[in-house]
C-alpha atoms as one frame of an Amber mdcrd trajectory, in Angstrom:
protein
  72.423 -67.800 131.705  73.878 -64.489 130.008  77.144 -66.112 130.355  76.814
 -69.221 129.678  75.475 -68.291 126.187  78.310 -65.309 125.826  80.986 -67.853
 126.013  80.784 -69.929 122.566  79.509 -66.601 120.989  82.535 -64.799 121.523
  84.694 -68.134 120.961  82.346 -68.492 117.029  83.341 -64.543 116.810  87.024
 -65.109 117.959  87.806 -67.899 115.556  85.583 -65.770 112.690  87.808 -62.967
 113.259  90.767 -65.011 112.799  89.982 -66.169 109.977  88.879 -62.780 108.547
  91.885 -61.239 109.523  94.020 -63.731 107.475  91.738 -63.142 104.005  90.203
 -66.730 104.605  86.422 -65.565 105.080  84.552 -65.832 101.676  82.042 -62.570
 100.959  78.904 -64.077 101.204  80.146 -65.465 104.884  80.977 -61.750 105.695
  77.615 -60.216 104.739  75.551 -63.301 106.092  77.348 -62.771 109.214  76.793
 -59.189 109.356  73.117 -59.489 108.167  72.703 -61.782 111.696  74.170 -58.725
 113.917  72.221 -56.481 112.522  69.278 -58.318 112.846  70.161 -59.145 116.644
  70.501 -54.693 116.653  66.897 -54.932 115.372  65.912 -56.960 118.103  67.194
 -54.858 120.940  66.548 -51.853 119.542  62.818 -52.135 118.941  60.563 -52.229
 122.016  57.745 -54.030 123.035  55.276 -51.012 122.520  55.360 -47.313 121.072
  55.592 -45.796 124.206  58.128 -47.396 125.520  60.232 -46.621 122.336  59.482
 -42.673 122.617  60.695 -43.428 126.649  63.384 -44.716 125.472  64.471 -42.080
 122.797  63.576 -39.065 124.997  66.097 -40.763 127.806  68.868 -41.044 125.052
  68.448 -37.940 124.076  68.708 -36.297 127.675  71.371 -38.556 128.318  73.627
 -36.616 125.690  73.161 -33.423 127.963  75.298 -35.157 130.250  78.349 -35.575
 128.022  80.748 -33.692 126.878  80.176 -32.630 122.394  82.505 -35.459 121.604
  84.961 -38.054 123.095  87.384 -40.037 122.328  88.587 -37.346 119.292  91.768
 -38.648 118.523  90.884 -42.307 118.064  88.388 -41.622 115.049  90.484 -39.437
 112.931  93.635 -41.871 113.481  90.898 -44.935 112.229  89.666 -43.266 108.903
  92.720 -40.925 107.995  95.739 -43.197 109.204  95.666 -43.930 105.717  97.311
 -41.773 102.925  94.669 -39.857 100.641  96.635 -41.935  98.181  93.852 -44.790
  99.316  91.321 -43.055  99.254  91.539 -41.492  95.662  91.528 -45.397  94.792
  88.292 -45.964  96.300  86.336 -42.745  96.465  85.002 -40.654  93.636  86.493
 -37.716  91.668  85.460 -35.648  94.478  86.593 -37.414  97.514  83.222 -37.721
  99.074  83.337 -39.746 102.357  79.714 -39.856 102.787  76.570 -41.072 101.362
  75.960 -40.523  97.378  73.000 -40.324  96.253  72.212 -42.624  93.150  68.686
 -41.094  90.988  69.226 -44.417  88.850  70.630 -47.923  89.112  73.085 -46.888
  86.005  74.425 -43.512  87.887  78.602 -43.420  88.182  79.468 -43.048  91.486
  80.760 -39.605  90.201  77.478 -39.143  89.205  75.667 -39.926  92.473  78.413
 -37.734  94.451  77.361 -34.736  92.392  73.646 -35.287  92.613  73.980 -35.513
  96.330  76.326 -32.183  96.692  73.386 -30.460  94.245  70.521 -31.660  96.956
  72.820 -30.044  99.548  72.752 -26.992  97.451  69.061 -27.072  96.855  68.146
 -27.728 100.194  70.429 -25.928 102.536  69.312 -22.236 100.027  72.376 -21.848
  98.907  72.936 -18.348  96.660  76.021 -17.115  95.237  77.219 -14.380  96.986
  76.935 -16.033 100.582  79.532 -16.934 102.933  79.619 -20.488 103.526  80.798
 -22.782 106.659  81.479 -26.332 105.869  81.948 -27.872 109.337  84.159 -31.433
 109.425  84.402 -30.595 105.528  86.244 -33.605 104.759  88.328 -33.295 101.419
  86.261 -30.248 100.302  83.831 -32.248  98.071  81.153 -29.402  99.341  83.226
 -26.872  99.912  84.976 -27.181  96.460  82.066 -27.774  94.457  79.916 -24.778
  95.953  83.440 -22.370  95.249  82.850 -23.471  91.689  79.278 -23.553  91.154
  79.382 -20.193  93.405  82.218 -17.970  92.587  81.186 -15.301  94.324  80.933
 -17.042  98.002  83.221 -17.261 100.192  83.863 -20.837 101.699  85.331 -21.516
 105.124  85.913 -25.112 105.721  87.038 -27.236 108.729  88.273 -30.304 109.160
  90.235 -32.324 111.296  93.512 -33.425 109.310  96.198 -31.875 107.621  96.433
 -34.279 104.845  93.115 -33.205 104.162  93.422 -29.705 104.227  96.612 -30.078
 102.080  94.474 -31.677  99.715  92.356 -29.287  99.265  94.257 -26.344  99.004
  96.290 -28.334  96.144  92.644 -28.749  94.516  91.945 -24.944  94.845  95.012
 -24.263  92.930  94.485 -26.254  90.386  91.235 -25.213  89.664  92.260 -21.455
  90.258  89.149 -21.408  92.862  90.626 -18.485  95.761  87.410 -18.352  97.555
  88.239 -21.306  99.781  89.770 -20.748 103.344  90.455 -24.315 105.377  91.281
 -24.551 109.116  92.215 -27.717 111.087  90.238 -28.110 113.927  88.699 -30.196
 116.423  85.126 -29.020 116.392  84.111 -29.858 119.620  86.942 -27.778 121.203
  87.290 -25.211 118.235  86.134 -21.225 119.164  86.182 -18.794 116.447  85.050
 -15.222 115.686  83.126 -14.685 112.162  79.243 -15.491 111.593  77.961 -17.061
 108.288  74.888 -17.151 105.681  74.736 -20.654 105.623  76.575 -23.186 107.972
  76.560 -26.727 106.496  77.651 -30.386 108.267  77.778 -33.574 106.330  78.423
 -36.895 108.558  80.137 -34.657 111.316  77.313 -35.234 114.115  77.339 -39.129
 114.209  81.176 -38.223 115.740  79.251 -36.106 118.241  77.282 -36.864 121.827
  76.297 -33.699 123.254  73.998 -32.016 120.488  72.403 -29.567 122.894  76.001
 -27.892 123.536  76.854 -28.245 119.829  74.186 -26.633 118.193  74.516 -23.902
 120.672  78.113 -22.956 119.505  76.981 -23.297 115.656  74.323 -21.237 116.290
  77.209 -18.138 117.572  78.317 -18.329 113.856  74.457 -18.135 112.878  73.960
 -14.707 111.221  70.244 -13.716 112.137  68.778 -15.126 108.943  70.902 -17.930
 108.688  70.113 -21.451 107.710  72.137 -24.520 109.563  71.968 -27.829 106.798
  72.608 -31.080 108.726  73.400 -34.309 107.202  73.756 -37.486 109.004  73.432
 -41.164 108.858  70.445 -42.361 111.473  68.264 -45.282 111.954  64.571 -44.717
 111.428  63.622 -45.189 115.414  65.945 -45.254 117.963  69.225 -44.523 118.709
  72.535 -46.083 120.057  76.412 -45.363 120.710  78.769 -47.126 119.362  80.493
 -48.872 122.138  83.470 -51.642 122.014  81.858 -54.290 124.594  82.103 -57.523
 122.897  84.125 -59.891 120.202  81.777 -58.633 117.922  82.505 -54.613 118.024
  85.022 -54.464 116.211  83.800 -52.004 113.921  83.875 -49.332 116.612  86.983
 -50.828 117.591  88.693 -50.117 114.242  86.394 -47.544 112.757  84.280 -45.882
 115.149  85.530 -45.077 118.039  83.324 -42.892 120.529  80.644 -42.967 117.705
  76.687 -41.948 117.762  73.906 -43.987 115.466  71.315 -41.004 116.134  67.677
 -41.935 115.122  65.948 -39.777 112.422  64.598 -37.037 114.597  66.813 -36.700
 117.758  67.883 -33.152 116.265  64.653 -32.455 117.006  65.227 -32.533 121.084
  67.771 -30.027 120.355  65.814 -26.819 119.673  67.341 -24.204 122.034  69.046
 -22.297 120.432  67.676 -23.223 116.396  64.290 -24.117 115.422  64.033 -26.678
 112.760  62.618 -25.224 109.380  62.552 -28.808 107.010  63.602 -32.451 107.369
  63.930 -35.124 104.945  64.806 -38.699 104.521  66.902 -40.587 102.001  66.334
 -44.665 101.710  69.627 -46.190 102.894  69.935 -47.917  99.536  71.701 -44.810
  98.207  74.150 -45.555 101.110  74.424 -49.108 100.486  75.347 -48.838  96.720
  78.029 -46.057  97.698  79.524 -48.394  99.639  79.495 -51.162  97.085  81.221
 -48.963  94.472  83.933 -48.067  97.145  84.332 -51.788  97.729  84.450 -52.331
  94.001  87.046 -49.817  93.289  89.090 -51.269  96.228  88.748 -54.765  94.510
  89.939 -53.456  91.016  92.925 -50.826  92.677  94.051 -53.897  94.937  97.658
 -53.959  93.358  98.319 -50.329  94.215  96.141 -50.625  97.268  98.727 -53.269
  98.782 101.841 -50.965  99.179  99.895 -48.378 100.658  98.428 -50.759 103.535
 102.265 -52.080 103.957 103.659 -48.747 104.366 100.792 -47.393 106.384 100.154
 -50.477 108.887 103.515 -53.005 108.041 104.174 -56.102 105.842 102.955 -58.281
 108.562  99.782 -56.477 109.116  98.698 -55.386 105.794  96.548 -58.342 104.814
  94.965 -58.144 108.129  94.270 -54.410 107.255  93.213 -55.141 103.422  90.612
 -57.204 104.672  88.921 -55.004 107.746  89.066 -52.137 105.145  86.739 -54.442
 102.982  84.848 -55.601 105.116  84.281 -52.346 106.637  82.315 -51.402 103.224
  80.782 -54.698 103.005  79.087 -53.585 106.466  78.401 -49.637 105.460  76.534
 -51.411 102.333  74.596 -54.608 104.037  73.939 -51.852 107.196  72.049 -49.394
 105.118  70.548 -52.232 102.218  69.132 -53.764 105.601  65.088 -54.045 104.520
  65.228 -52.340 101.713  67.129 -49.176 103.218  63.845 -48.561 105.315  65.911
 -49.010 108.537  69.234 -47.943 108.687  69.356 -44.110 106.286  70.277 -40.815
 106.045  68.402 -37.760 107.869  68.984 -33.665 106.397  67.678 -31.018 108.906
  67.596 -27.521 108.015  67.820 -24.788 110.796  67.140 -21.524 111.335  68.782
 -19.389 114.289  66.307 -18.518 117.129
C-alpha cells in the first residue's frame, strides 16, 4: 500500500522540484510545501506514548556508539563552502556568523542579534580574559574574533574545516591588529593534537557529528582539570533523527546536509563519560527562524552581485537552479525553526565540566 501511495508522491515532488529548480515556484508555495513535510516529521517523530518516546531516544542514542564521530566529511563542507566567502559576506552579518542569532527584540539588526548571541556564549561558557580558548569547527571566527577583541589577553585557537575560511580570518586578524588568534584546518573527527585549554567552545559543529560518546571523549583530552566545554547546537525538543537522502523529498540533505544529525534537546546528556554536564539551556527557534529570514532578505537585495558568483561557482547553465536551492534553503532554516512558534524545532547550549 506503501507503494502505491509513494508513487504520485514522488511524481507531485519530481515535477515540484522541476519547477523550483527553474525559479517558477512562488514563496508562499515553497514554505506551504515545506510547512506539510515538516508536519509529516511531526507525525513520525512523536510516539504514541511517553515511554515509547524515551525507548526510542535511548536506542538513538546507543545507536551513535556504533558509528564512527562523523561520515560522509567531505560532502558537507563541499555543500556550504563550495561557494566563495564573497556570497556569504552578501548574506551573513558583519561577523560572518553561520549559525543561529539571537534577536532580544523584533527591531534588532541582524548585526545586532549576532553580537547578542556571541555575548550569551561569553556569559555562559565563563569566559575571563586571560584564558586560552578552543573554538572547535570555528567557522569564519565570528567567536573566535570577537572573544580576541573583547579578551586581549586570551589566547584563541580555532579550527575549522576550509581554507577559505581560515584565510579569512587571518586577513580579519590583521586588520584589526588582533595576534592572539591561531587557526588550523582540520577535520575534527580525525584531528589529534597536543595542548589542553580553559575553555573549549563548539557552535553548530555536533549536528555534523554521529558518534558523541567518542567525541566528547577526545575534547575532553584538551580539557584542563577545571575546564568548562560550551556546546551549541540546533535540536528538536523530543526526539532525534539523521538526516538521510531516501526520497524525492530529501533534497535538503542531498544539497546541504549530507551525513547530518537533528539531535533532540538532551541527547548530550547520554554522553557523560568522560564530562558531566554543569548547565543547559534552551533558545525558542524563532531566533533561528528570523536569522534565516534576514539571510534570505539580504540574498534578495545582493541578487545582482549574487548572480556572477553562482555562475562562476556552479556554471551559466546551473546558476538559476543554484540561486533558487540557496533560497529556498533559508526559506526552510526559517519555516523549520518558526514551526509552532519555535517550540519544536530550537537551539540547545550545554556546558561541561571534565570528569
Amino acid at each position: 500500500m506503501d507503494a502505491v501511495i509513494r508513487v504520485p508522491y514522488d511524481a507531485a515532488v519530481r515535477v515540484a522540484l522541476a519547477s523550483l529548480e527553474r525559479n517558477l515556484l512562488p514563496d508562499p508555495v515553497v514554505r506551504r510545501l515545506t510547512r506539510l513535510l515538516l508536519a509529516s516529521r511531526l507525525r513520525w517523530g512523536y510516539q504514541p506514548s511517553s515511554e515509547l518516546q524515551l525507548s526510542h531516544l535511548v536506542d538513538f542514542a546507543r545507536s551513535l556508539e556504533g558509528m564512527p564521530i562523523a561520515v560522509k566529511t567531505d560532502k558537507p563542507k563541499s555543500q556550504h563552502y563550495e561557494l566563495p566567502t564573497s556570497f556569504f559576506k552578501l548574506v551573513l552579518g558583519k561577523n560572518l556568523k553561520y549559525s543561529c542569532c539571537y534577536f532580544q527584540n523584533k527591531s534588532n539588526t541582524l548585526e545586532d542579534a549576532e553580537d547578542a548571541m556571541l555575548e550569551m556564549y561569553c556569559v555562559r561558557a565563563e569566559v575571563k580574559d586571560g584564558q586560552s580558548i578552543l573554538d572547535v569547527g570555528c567557522g569564519w571566527g565570528s567567536l573566535s574574533i570577537y572573544i580576541a577583541k573583547k579578551f586581549r589577553n586570551c589566547s584563541i585557537t580555532g579550527i575549522c574545516n576550509s581554507t577559505t575560511q581560515k584565510a579569512h580570518i587571518e586577513e580579519q586578524c590583521r586588520d584589526l591588529q588582533l595576534s592572539n588568534v591561531n587557526i588550523i584546518v582540520a577535520d575534527i573527527s580525525k584531528f589529534e593534537m597536543e595542548g589542553s585549554f580553559d575553555r573549549i567552545i563548539s557552535i553548530e559543529m555536533f549536528e555534523h557529528m554521529k558518534n558523541y560518546k567518542e567525541l566528547l571523549k577526545k575534547i575532553s583530552r584538551w580539557m584542563k582539570e577545571d575546564s568548562l566545554l560550551f556546546v551549541h547546537y540546533f535540536c528538536h525538543k523530543a526526539f532525534a533523527y539523521h538526516f538521510e537522502d531516501i526520497n524525492e523529498d530529501d533534497w535538503i540533505t542531498r544539497y546541504f546536509f549530507t551525513g547530518g544529525t537533528m539531535p533532540s534537546a538532551n541527547l548530550l546528556l547520554y554522553f557523560q563519560d568522560d564530562v558531566a554536564v554543569v548547565n543547559h539551556w534552551l533558545v525558542n527557534g524563532t531566533h533561528y527562524a528570523q536569522t534565516s529570514e534576514e539571510w534570505l532578505k539580504r540574498m534578495d537585495q545582493h541578487s545582482a552581485f549574487i548572480r556572477p558568483i553562482m555562475e562562476s561557482t556552479y556554471g551559466k547553465d546551473a546558476a538559476t537552479k543554484w540561486t533558487a536551492y540557496w533560497r529556498t534553503f533559508f526559506i526552510s532554516v526559517a519555516e523549520l525553526f518558526g514551526y509552532n512558534n519555535g517550540e519544536e524545532w530550537m537551539v540547545a547550549h550545554f556546558l561541561f565540566k571534565k570528569k
